[in-house]
C-alpha positions, 0 to 999 in steps of 0.5 A: 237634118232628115231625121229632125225633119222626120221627128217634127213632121211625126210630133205635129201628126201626133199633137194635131191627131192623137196617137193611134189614128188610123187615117190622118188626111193632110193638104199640102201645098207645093212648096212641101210636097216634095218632103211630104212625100218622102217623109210619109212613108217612113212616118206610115211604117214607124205609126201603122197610120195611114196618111192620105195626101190631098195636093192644093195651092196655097192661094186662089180660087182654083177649085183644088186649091187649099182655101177652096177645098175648106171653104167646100168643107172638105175635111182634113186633119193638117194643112201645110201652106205658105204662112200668109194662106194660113193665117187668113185661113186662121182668121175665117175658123177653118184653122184652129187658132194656136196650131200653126208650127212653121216648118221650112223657109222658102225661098223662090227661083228662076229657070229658063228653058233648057239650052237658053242662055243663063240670064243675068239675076246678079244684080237689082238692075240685072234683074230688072233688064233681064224681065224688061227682055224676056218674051213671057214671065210665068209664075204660079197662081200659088204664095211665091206668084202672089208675092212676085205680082203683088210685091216684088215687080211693083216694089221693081217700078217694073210692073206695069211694064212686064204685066202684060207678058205675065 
């Protein structure tokens, strides 16, 4: 699996490029950085290029994020973003139509701190009580936050009760 990963990261380098580049800058979001970051290396030393990573979120104002580093007009070669970023960033020019490859589905956890107890996720209703019960719900300002905030919790009926310990 590694090395198709490592194959389509190198075709879309390639493709988005040109061989032979000598810097390629890619803004990443999160949820790939970790496979970013393990590919660049073997991807550097097979192509001689060098690849200069800019880290961002997908989604909001914050001023690393990726939408907010475009819209300055800093330059960049690839961004790898959550789908939904993308495409509105297709929609305003600052991604060049008919150049979008998906490369991973996401999916989104949930953690509580070390020596908590497991909470119950097993069910819809489980869900639900576990979220209703807990002090404080954290989530990113990035694509899965978005998601939960906006979709999920109010698709629950649980939003107005948990967004204030949001």
């Amino acid at each position: 699996m590694a090395k198709i990963t490592r194959l389509v990261l190198a075709s879309i380098v390639l493709w988005a490029c040109g061989a032979g580049a000598a810097e390629i800058k890619v803004m990443t979001s999160g949820g790939f950085a970790a496979a970013h970051a393990d590919l660049v290396p073997s991807y550097e030393k097979l192509t001689g290029d060098k690849i200069v990573t800019i880290l961002g979120s997908s989604m909001g104002g914050a001023p690393d994020s990726i939408p907010s580093r475009l819209a300055r007009g800093e330059p960049v070669d690839i961004v790898i973003l959550a789908a939904p970023a993308l495409d509105e960033l297709i929609k305003q020019g600052k991604v060049q139509p008919g150049t979008r490859v998906d490369l991973v589905r996401s999916t989104i956890g949930m953690s509580v701190k070390a020596g908590a107890p497991k909470p119950d996720i097993s069910t819809v209703e489980a869900l639900k009580q576990t979220l209703r019960n807990a002090k404080s719900i954290a989530y990113s300002a990035s694509a899965s936050g978005t998601y939960l905030a906006n979709e999920l919790f109010p698709r629950l009926g649980i939003w107005d009760e948990i967004k204030g310990k949001s």
